[in-house]
C-alpha distance (Angstrom), angle and dihedral (degrees) to the residues before:
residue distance angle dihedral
X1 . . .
X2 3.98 . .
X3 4.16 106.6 .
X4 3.19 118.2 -128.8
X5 3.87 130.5 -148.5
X6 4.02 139.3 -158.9
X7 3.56 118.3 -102.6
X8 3.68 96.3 -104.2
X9 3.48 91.8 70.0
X10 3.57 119.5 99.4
X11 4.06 101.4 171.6
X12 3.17 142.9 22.9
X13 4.10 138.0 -178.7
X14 4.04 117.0 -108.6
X15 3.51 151.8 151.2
X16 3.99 111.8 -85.3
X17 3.80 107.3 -165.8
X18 3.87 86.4 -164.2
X19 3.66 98.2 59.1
X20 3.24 87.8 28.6
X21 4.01 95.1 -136.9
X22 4.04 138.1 87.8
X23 3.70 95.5 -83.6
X24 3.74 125.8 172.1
X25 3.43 109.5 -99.2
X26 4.38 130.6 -160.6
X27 3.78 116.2 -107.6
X28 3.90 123.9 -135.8
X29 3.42 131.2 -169.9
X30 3.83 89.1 -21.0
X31 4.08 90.9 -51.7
X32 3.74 125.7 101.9
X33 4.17 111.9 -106.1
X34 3.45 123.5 -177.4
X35 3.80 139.5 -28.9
X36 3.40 112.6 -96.8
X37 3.69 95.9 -144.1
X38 3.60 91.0 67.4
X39 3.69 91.0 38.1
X40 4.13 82.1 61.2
X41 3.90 94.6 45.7
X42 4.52 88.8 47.2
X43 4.19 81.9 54.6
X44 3.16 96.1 48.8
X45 3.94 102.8 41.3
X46 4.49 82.9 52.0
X47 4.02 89.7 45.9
X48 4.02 87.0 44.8
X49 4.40 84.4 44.3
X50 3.50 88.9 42.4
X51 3.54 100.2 51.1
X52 4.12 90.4 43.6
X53 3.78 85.6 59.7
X54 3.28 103.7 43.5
X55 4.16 84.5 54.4
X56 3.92 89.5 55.7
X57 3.82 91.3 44.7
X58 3.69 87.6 59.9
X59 3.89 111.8 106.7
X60 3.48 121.1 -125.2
X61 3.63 112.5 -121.2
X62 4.22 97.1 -145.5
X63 3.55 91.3 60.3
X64 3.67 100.1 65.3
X65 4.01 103.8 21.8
X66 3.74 113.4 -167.3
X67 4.01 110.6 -102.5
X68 4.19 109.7 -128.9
């Protein structure tokens, strides 16, 4: 059966089956959510996605040279 917790609590330590560890884990609405580990590792994969794109998006300055 699911635990439950009060709504002061904001973590809590529990078995992650994808870290594959007792991680400590965010609590919402009384219920355990995610682990916060892999909530670091998803930010940092988007920021690292992000950042690629963002690099691509860049215009390269020979293909348009300015006209004088």
């Amino acid at each position: 059966m699911p635990e439950h917790f009060t709504r002061g609590t904001l973590e809590c330590t529990a078995y992650c089956n994808r870290c594959e560890d007792f991680t400590q884990h965010r609590v919402d609405g009384g219920r355990r959510g995610p682990c916060l580990k892999c909530i670091e590792r998803l930010e940092q994969r988007i920021a690292k996605i992000k950042g690629e794109a963002a690099e691509h998006a860049r215009q390269n300055p020979s293909l348009f040279p300015e006209a004088t």
